[in-house]
C-alpha positions in Angstrom: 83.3 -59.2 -157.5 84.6 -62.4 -157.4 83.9 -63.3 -161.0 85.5 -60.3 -162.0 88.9 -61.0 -160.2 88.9 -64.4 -161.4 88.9 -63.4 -164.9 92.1 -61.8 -164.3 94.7 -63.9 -166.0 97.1 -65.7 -162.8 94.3 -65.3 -160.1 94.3 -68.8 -158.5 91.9 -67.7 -155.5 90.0 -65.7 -154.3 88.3 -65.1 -151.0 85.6 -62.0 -150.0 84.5 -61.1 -146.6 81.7 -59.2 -147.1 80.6 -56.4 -144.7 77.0 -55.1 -146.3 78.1 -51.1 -145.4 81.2 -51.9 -144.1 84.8 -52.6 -145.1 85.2 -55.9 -146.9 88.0 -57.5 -147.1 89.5 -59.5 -150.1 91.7 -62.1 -150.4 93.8 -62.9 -154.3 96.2 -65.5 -154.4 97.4 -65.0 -158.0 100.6 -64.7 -159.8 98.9 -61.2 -161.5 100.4 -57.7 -160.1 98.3 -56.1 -157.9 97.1 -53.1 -160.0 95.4 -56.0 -162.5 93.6 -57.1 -159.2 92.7 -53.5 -158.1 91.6 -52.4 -161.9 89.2 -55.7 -162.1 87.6 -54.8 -158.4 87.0 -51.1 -159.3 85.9 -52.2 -163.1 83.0 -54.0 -161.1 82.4 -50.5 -159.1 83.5 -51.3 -155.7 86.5 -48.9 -154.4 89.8 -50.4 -153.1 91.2 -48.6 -150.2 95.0 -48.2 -149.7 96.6 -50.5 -147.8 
């Protein structure tokens, strides 16, 4: 997931807190808008929940 989020052009971080079966959290510091960040996490088949 990380690769993919890095791709995305403005990310300058990123930071995952994996929970195996569980609700990971992610971290993006990036100048790209949020729905670039969501569509590169979901490309890579994990689900974003709302927030």
């Amino acid at each position: 997931m990380t690769t993919a989020i890095s791709a995305v052009e403005g990310v300058e971080d990123v930071r995952v807190d994996l929970v195996p079966g569980g609700v990971s959290t992610v971290t993006v510091v990036a100048a790209a808008s949020p729905a670039a960040v969501r569509a590169a996490i979901t490309e890579a088949g994990y689900n974003v929940a709302d927030t």
